[in-house]
C-alpha positions as CSV (number, residue, x, y, z in Angstrom):
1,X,-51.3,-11.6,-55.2
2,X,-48.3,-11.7,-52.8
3,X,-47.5,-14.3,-50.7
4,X,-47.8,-14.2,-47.1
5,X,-44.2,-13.3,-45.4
6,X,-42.5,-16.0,-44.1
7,X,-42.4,-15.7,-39.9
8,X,-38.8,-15.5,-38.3
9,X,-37.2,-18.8,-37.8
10,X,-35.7,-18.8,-34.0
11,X,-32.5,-17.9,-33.8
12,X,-30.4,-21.5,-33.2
13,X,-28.6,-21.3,-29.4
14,X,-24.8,-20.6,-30.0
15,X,-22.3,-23.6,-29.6
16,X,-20.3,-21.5,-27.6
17,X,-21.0,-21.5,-23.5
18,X,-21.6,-18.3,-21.8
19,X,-18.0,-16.8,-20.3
20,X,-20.3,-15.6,-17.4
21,X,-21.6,-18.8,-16.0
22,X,-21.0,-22.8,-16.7
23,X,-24.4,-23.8,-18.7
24,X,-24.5,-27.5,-17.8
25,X,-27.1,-28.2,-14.5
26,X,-25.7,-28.4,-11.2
27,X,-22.6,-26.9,-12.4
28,X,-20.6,-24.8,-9.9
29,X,-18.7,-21.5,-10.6
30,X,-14.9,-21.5,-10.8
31,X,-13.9,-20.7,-7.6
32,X,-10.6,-18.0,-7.8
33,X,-7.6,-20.0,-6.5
34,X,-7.1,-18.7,-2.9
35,X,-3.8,-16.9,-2.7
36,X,-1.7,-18.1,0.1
37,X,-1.1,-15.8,3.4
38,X,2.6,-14.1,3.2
39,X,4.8,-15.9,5.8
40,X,6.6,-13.9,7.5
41,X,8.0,-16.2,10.0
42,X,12.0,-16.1,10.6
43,X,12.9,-19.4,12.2
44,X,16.3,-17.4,13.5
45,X,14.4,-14.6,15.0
46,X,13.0,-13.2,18.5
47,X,9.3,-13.6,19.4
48,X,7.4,-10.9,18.1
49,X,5.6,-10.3,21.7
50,X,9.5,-9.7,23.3
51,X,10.1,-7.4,20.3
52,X,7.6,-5.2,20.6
53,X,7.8,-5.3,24.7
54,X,11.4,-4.2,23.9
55,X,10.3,-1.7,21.1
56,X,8.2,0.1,24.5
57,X,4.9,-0.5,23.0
58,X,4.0,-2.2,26.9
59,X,4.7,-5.5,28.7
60,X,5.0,-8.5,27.1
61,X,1.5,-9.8,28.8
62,X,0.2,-6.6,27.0
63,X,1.7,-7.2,23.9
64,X,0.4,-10.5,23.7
65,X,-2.9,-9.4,24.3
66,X,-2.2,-6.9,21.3
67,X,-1.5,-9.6,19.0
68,X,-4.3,-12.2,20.1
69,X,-7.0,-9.6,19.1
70,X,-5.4,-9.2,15.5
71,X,-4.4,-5.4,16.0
72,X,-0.5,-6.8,14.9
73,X,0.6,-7.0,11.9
74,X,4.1,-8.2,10.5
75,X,5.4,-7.3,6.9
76,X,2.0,-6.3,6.1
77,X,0.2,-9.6,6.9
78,X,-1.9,-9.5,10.0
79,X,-1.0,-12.2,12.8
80,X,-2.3,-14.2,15.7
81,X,0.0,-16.5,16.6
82,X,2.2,-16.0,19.8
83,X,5.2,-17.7,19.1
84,X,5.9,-16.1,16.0
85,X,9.6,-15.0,15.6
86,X,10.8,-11.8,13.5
87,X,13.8,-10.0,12.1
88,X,14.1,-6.8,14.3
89,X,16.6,-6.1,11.5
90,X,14.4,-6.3,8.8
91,X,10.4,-7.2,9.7
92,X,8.1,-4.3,9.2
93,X,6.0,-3.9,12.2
94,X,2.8,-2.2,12.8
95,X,0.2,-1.7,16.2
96,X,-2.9,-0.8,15.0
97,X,-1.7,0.7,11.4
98,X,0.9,2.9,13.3
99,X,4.6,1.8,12.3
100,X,6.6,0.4,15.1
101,X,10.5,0.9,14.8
102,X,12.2,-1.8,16.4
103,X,15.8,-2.8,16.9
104,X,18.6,-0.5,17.5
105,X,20.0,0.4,13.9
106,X,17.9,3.2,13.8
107,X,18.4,6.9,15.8
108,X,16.2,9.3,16.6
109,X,17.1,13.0,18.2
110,X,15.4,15.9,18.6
111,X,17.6,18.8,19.3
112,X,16.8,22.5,19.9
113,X,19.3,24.8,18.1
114,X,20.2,27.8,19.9
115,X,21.0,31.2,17.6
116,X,24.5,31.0,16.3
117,X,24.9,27.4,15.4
118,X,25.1,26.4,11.8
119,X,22.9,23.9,10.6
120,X,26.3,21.3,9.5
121,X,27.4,18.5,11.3
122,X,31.1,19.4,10.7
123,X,32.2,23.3,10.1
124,X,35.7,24.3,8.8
125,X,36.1,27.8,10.0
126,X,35.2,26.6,13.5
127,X,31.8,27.9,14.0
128,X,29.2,26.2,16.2
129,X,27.6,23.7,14.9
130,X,24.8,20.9,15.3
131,X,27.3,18.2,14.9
132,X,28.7,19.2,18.4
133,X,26.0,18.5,19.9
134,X,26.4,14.7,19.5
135,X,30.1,14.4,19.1
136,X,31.6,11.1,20.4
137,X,28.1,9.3,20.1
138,X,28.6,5.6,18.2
139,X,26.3,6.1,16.0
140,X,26.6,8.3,13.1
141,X,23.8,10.9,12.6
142,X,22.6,13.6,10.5
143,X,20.0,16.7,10.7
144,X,16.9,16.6,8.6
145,X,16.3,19.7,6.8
146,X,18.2,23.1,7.9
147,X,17.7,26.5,10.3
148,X,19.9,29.2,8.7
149,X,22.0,30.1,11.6
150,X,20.2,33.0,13.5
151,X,17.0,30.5,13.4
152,X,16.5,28.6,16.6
153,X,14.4,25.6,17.5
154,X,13.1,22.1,16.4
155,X,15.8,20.2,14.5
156,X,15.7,16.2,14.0
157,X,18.8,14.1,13.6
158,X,18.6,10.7,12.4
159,X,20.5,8.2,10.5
160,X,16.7,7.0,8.8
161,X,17.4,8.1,5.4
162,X,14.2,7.1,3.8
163,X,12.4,8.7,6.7
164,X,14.4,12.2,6.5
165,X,13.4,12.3,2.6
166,X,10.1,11.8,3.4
167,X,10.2,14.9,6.0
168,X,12.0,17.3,3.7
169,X,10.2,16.8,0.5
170,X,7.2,18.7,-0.4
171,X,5.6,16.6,-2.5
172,X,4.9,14.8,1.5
173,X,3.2,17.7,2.7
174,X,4.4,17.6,6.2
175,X,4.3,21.1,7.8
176,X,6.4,22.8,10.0
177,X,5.5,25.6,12.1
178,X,7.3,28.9,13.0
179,X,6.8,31.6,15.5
180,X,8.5,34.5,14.4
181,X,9.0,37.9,16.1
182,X,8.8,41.3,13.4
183,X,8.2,45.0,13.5
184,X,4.5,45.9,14.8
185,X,1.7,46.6,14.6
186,X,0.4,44.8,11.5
187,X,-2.5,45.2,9.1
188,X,-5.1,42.2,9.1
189,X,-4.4,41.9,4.9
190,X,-1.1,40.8,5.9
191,X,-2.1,37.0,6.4
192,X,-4.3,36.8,3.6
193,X,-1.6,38.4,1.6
194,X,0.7,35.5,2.6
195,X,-2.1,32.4,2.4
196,X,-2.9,34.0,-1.4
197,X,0.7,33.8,-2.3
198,X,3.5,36.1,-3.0
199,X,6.0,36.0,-6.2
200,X,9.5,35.8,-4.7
201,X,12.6,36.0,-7.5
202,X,12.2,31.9,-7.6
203,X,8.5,31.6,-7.6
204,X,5.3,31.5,-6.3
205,X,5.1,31.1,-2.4
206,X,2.6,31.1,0.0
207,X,1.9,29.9,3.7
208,X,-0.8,27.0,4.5
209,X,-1.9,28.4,8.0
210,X,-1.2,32.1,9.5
211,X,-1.9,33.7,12.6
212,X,-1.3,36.6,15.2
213,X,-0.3,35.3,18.1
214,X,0.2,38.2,20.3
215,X,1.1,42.3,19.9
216,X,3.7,44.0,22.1
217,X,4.8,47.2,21.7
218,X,6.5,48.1,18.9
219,X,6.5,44.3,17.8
220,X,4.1,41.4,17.1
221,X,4.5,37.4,17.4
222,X,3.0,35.4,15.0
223,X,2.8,31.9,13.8
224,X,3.3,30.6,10.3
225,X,2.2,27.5,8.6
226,X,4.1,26.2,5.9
227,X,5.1,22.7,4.1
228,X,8.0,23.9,1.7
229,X,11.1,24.4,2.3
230,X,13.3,27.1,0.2
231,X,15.7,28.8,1.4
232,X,14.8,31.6,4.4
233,X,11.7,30.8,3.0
234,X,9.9,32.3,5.9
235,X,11.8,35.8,6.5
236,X,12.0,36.2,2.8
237,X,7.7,36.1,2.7
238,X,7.7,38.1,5.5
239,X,10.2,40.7,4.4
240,X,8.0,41.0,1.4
241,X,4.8,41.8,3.3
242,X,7.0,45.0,5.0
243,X,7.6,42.6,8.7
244,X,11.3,41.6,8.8
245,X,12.2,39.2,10.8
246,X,14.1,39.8,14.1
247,X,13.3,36.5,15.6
248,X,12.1,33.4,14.3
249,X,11.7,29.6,16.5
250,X,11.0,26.2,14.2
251,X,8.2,24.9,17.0
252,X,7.2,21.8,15.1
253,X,7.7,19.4,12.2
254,X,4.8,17.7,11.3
255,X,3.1,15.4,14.3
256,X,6.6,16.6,16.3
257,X,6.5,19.6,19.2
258,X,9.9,20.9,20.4
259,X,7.6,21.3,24.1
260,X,9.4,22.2,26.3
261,X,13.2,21.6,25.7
262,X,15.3,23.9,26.3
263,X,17.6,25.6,23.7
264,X,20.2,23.6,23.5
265,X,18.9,20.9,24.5
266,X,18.7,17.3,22.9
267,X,16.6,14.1,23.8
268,X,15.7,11.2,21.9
269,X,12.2,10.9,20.5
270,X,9.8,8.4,22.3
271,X,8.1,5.0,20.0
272,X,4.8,7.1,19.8
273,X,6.6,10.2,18.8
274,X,8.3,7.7,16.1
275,X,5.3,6.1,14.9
276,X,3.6,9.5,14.4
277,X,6.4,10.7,12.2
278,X,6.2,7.1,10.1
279,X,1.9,7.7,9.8
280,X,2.4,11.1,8.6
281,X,5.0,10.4,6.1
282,X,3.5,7.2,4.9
283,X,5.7,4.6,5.9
């Protein structure tokens, strides 16, 4: 006869303590060491409220008020504290997530080229070109992205490198927007053609937004969308579709409008119109 089978002895608690929580009673968690707030403080500096009163963002009351209700922040650490002094040369400064540009190392111009002028800042066969337009000015600036020379419209000069690369690369998205002027009327297949894609000899291409904007006779104005920026990129798409272009005006560049400037014109941008082109590229 077999003997009964011996029942399970309880497995013996383990030696080791939990990772998870401290075993012994009345034990409290490990509390994370607090990491210490960034200071951002420059002992040599100017108060932050007369910097940003300065920087146009409002009166100095105003900007006080700004900074009292948290919606400041310096070097990426939100502040409080009024007599806070920063580097305008260096100190990162934002208004309610919107980058501030401060100081006056930094130039901003928004200029819009007539027909003719080449898209250099220097030209050695004497042509027109956009470096003319701010000969003799101290500081030294340079135009972000090109127009081939018939092109007209929105051009920005700066001497904000990281900004311009930002701008001109794809990889950033931003858009820029065209109104060009070609050979009516046009079939409706012709912007889906173009927001499909077309094959050109150096790719794939294609427009992100298109649109008729009005029909004249014997010609039609339309408004193209795009965020790349080859080469005649836009008359070579609309060449493709059987519309050559006979006209064609740069309107915008991402958050920026050329308005109401006229060609040949040149202004410098305002501290919203900065901040918007800082939000859009990321900075």
């Amino acid at each position: 006869m077999s003997s009964a089978p011996r029942p399970k002895q309880p497995r013996k608690p383990s030696r080791q303590p939990s990772r998870r929580f401290d075993p012994r009673p009345g034990a409290v968690p490990r509390q994370t060491k607090p990491v210490p707030a960034k200071d951002v403080h420059h002992p040599d500096g100017e108060r932050l409220q007369k910097v940003l009163a300065a920087a146009g963002v409002g009166s100095r009351r105003a900007c006080e008020e700004l900074i009292a209700a948290g919606r400041v922040s310096v070097d990426g650490q939100v502040v409080t504290e009024m007599g806070l002094r920063v580097d305008p040369r260096s100190s990162v400064i934002h208004v309610d997530g919107s980058r501030i540009v401060i100081g006056d190392s930094y130039v901003y111009l928004v200029l819009n080229k007539p027909p003719g002028v080449v898209s250099t800042m220097s030209d050695e066969n004497g042509r027109p070109c956009v470096g003319d337009y701010v000969a003799g000015r101290e500081t030294r600036v340079f135009h972000v992205g090109r127009l081939d020379s018939e092109s007209e419209g929105l051009l920005l000069l700066t001497n904000d490198g990281e900004l311009a690369h930002r701008l001109t690369h794809p990889s950033y998205g931003i858009q820029k927007t065209y109104l060009a002027e070609v050979p009516g009327p046009m079939k409706r297949e012709v912007g889906r053609t173009l927001l499909a894609g077309i094959e050109l000899e150096d790719g794939l291409a294609k427009v992100d937004e298109f649109r008729l904007v009005d029909s004249l006779p014997g010609k039609v104005i339309v408004e193209v969308v795009l965020h790349e920026g080859r080469k005649h990129i836009v008359r070579r798409l609309l060449e493709e579709v059987g519309h050559p272009v006979s006209r064609l005006v740069r309107t915008s560049m991402g958050p920026l409008a050329l308005g109401s400037l006229k060609p040949g014109g040149l202004r410098r941008l305002s501290q919203p119109e900065i901040s918007a082109l800082y939000t859009a590229a990321g900075l």
